[in-house]
N, C-alpha and C positions, 0 to 999 in steps of 0.2 A: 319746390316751385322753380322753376325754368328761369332764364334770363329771360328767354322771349316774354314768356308769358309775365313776368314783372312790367317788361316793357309795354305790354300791354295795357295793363292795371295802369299804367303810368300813364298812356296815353288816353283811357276813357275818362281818368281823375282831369287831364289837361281839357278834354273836351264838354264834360258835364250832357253827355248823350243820353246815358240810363237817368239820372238824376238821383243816384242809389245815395244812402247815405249809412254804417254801422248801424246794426241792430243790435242793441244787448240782448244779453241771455233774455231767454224764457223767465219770468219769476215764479218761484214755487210759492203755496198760501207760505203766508208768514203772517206768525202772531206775534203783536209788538211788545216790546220787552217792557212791563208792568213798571207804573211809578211809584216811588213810596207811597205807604195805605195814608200817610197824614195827605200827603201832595193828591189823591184823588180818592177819598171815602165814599164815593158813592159812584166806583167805575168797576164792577165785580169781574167783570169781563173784559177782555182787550179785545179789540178789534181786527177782524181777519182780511187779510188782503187778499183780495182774489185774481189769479191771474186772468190775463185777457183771454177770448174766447177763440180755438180757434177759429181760421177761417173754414165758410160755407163751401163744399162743392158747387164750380163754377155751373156743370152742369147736373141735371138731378131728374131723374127719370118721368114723363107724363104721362097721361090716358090723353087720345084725342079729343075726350069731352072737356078739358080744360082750357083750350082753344076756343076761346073768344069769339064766335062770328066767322069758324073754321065751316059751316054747311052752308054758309050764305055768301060766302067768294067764288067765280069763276077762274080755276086753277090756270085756264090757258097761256095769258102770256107770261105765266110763272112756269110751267113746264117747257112754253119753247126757250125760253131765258136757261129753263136748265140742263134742257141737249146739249145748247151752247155749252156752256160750263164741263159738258163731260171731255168737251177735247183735253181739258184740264185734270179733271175730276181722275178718268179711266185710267191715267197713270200708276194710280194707286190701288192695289187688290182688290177693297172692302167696296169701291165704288162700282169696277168692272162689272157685275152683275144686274145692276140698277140701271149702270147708262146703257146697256146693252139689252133692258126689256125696254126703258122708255123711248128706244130707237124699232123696236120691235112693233109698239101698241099701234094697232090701227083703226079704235074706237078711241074720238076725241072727246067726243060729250063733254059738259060738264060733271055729270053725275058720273061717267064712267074714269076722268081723269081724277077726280078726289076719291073713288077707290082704289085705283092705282097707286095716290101716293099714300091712301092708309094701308095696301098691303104691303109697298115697301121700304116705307119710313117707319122710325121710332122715336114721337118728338120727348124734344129734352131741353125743360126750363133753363133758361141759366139765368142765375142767381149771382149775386152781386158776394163778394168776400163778409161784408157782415152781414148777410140772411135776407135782407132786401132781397124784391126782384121787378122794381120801379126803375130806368134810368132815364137819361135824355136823347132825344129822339129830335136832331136839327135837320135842316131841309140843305140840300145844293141843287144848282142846276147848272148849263152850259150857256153863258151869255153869249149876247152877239155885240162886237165893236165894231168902231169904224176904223178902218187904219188905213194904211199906205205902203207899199214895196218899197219907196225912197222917203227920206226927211224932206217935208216940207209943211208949208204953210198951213196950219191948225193941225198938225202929225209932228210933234216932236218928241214923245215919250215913247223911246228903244221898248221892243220887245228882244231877248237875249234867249238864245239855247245852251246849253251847260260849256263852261267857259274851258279853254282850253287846259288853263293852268290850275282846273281844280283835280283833287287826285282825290281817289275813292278807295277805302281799306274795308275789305268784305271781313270781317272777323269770320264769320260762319266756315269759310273754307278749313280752318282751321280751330276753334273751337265752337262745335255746335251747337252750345249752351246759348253762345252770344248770335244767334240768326236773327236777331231784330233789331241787332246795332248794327250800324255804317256808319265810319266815320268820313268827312271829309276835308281837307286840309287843301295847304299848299305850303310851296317849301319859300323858306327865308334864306337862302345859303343852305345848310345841310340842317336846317331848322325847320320841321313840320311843325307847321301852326294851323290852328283853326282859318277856317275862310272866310273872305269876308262878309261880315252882318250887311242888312241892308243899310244901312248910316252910314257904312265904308267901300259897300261897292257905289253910292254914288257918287262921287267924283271918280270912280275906273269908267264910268259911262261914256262922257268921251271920247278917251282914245281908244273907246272900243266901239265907238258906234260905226267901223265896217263892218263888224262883225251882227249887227242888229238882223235880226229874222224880218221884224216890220218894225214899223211907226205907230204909234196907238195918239188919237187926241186927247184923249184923257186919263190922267192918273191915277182916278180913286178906281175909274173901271178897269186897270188892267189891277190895283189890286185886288180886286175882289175877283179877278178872274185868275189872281194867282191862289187865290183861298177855295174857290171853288176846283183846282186843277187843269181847266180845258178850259173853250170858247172855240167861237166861230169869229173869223174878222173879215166884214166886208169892207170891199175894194172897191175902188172909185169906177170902176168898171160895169160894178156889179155882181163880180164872181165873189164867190167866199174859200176861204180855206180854214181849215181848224186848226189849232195848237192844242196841242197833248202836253200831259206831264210830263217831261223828261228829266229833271232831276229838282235839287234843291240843295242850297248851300250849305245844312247841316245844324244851323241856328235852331233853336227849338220855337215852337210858335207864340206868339202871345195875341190876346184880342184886346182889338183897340177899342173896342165896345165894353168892354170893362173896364178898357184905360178911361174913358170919356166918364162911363158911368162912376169910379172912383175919386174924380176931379170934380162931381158935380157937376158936368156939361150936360148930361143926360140922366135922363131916369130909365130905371131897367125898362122899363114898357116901352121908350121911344128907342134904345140901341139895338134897333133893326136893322139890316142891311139900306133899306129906306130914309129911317132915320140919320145913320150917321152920314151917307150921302148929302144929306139934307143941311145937315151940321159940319161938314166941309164945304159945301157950296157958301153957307154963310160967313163962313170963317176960311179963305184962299190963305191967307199969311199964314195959317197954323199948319197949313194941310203939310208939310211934308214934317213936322213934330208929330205929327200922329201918324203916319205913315212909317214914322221910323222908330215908334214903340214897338211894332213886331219885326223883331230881327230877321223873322225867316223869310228868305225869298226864294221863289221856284223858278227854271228857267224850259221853257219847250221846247218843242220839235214842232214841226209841220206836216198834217195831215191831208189827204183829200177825205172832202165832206162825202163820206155814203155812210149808210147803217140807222138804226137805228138809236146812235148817240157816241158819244165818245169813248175812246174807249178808257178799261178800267184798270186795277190793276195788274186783273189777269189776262190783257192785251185783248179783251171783248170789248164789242159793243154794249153800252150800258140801254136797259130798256127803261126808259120814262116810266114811274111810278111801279116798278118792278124790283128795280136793282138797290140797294141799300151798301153804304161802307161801314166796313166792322173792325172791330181790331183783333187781326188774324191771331195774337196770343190766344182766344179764346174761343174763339168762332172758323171753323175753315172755310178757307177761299170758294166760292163755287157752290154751300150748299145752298139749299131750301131753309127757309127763315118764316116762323109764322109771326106778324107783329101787330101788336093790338097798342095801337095808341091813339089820337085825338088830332081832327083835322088844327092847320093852322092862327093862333090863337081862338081856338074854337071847343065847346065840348064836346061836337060830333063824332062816334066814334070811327078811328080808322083802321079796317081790320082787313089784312088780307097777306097774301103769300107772294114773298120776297126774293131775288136772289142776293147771297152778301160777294157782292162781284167786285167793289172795290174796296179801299183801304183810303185813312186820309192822314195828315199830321193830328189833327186833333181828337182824331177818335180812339178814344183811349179809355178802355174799362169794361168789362164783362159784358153790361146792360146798356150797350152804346150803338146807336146807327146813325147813320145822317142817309137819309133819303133822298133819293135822285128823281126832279121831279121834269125833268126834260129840259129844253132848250127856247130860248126866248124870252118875250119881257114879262108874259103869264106865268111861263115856271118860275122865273125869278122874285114875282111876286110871294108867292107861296111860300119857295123856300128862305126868302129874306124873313117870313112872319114866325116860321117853322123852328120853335123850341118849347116841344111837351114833352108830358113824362110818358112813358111806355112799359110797355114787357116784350119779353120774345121769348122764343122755341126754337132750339135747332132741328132740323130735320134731320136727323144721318140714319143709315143704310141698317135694318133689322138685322140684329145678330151682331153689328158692330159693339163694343166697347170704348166710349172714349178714353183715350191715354194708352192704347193697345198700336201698333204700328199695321 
């Protein structure tokens, strides 16, 4: 092993990124070594330990007829969502074929675009590591706030873009195993240290507010619009601009709606986005103790408002009730997603064809989306209500192999 590469290991152990922790060996059966026949006369047999099972194939092959409410969706703005996606998609061989017929087809129908994508797709369940293939299925959208270009009167809560003195370590350039760690520091003298949590960037707010993007009036809204990724902020003007994701301190996330709900302030069924609103507004003196249970803070950029949503990770517009964030370990960027789960606290089924166009901190696991349900205080409703369980399908390219390059 390398210096570097120690130094490495050195620095993911300092940062707690992956959150990996030693795996013992494998166990093979073992049969327990027998007690004296006086010590147990009536145990003929010892007991055999079984090792655990492995894990399930993330993905596993389907027939379309397992598709949920696959003949009863209008495919349209899931195929223009996934044009989109081929400026992405075509870089890659297995796709170049696909985005270069669904750019060709000049019969939209509905009935003509779901044969389309059943002659060039091959859906594939994916299944959770222990055999499961139920996950959760949350909602986001893009709020709108009020803010200001300067600090002032009812606008004094900074909005920040990625701060000068954070430094960003792409592992991937170097070893490509690590593509889904980034670490982010800042240095103490010749000391990289982690950056600061939100508990410790507020007091840098201050003598960093020249440095502020805008002014937001309120706090619980700009976090949940740091949890959501994006927003719109109208101006006293009346113009709006949007803020995009542009980075994040490196803190891993935690939800304060579990904090609440753990303390007994809430019951799972009120730690809504509504709800904890609700339970901040009542409680001012607490609000920045729950705000600084989740370490991670995000900071933006500035957008002009056009398109059909903010964009995502793959620097798209996202399509209201189309686009879905996945976690790219398991799901590629840009494809087709069929997803059958149930409207917001509701049993209605919801079924139709997705694109998985972003990524989020908290989307994490095989059988995971959060759902993008548009911009305003309607999507927001939804997606504040928005945690069922689900399935999904990926869609990829007939003939492809997943884990083949």
């Amino acid at each position: 092993m390398s210096r570097f590469f120690s130094l490495i290991v050195a620095v993911l152990a300092l940062f707690t990124m992956a959150g990996c922790s030693q795996i013992p060996p494998k166990p093979e059966p073992v049969a327990e070594a027998c007690p004296a026949p006086q010590a147990c006369p009536t145990c003929p047999v010892c007991p055999v330990v079984e090792p655990p099972k492995p894990a399930e194939k993330p993905l596993q092959s389907a027939d379309w007829s397992e598709l949920p409410g696959w003949t009863g969706d209008d495919p349209g703005a899931a195929f223009t969502a996934f044009v989109a996606s081929c400026r992405s998609l075509e870089r890659q061989a297995h796709w170049k074929p696909v985005c270069a017929s669904a750019r060709e087809l000049t019969d939209k129908s509905t009935a003509a675009l779901r044969a389309w994508f059943e002659a060039q797709f091959q859906p594939w369940a994916l299944v959770n590591p222990d055999g499961s293939r139920n996950g959760l299925i949350t909602g986001y959208y893009e709020p709108i706030l009020k803010g200001s270009r300067q600090k002032a009167r009812g606008y004094t809560v900074p909005v920040f873009g990625p701060p000068e003195d954070m430094i960003v370590v792409e592992l991937a350039e170097l070893y490509p195993e690590l593509k889904h760690l980034r670490l982010r520091g800042r240095l103490e003298g010749r000391k990289l240290v982690p950056y600061y949590s939100r508990a410790d960037w507020t007091p840098q707010e201050s003598k960093r507010s020249p440095e502020a993007l805008l002014w937001i009036d309120d706090p619980i809204d700009l976090f949940f619009m740091q949890i959501q990724g994006s927003g719109q902020v109208q101006l006293a003007d009346g113009s709006r601009v949007r803020l995009n994701y542009a980075d994040q301190n490196g803190h891993p996330y935690r939800s304060i709606g579990r904090w609440l709900i753990d303390r007994g302030e809430l019951k799972t069924e009120q730690a809504s986005m509504q709800g904890i609103k609700a339970w901040a507004k009542a409680n001012p003196a607490r609000l920045t103790e729950l705000l600084n249970t989740n370490p991670s803070l995000v900071f933006f950029r500035e957008l002009p408002v056009e398109g059909s949503g903010p964009q995502g990770a793959m620097g798209l517009a996202l399509t209201p009730e189309r686009s879905v964030a996945v976690d790219p370990r398991h799901v590629p960027l840009g494809a087709p997603i069929w997803l059958a789960t149930t409207r917001p606290n509701s049993e209605q089924a919801l079924t139709r064809l997705m694109l998985g166009q972003d990524t989020g901190g908290a989307i994490r696991g095989v059988v995971r989306a959060d759902f993008y349900w548009g911009s305003g205080v309607e999507a927001g409703n939804q997606a504040g209500k928005m945690r069922q369980q689900g399935r999904m399908w990926v869609l990829l390219p007939r003939g492809y192999r997943p884990g083949t390059p």
